[in-house]
C-alpha positions in Angstrom: 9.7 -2.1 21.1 12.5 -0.9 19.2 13.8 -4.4 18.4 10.3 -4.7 17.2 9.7 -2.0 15.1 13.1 -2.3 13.6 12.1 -6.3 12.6 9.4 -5.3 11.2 10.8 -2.5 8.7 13.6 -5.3 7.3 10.7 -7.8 7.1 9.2 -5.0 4.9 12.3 -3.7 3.0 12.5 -7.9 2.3 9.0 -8.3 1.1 9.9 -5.2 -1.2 13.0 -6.8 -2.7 11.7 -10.1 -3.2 8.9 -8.5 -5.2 11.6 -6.9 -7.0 12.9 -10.2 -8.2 16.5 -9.8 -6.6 16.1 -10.4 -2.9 18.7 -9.0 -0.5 20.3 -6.7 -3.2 19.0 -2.7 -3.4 18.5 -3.4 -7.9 16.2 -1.6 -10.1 13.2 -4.2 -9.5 13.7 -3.0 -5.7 12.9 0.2 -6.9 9.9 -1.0 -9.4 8.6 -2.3 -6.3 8.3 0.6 -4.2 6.7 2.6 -7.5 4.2 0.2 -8.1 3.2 -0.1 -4.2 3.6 3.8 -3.1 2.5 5.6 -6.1 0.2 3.2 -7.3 -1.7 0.9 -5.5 -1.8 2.9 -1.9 -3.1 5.9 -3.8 -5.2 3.9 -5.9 -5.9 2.1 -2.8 -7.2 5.5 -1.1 -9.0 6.8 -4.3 -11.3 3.9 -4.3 -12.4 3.5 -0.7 -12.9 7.4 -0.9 -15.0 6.7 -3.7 -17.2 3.8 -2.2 -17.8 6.4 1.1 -19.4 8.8 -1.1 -21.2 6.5 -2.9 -22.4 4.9 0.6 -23.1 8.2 2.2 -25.1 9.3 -1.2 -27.2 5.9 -0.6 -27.7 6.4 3.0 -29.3 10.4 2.6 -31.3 8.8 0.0 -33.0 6.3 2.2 -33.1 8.5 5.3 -35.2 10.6 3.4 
């Protein structure tokens, strides 16, 4: 499982760098590419699925009632 798990963060770390434009090197568009996924699109991510609950929740009490 370790093997595994450890696979599976340098197949991430990878993705990340090549993303970044300079794969197998830590560079600045490494570091652009953790921004833009962890600070933007997973909270943006989270923000919008939160906001299409409440809007499905809102629809369901309507027609429930």
């Amino acid at each position: 499982m370790e093997d595994f798990i450890t696979d599976l963060f340098m197949r991430c770390v990878y993705t990340l760098q090549v993303i970044g434009g300079s794969p197998g090197e830590f560079g600045y568009g490494y570091y652009l590419a953790n921004i833009l996924v962890f600070v933007v699109l997973q909270p943006g991510l989270i923000l919008l699925f939160f906001m299409l609950w409440r809007k499905e929740r809102r629809l369901r009490r309507r027609q429930s009632i």
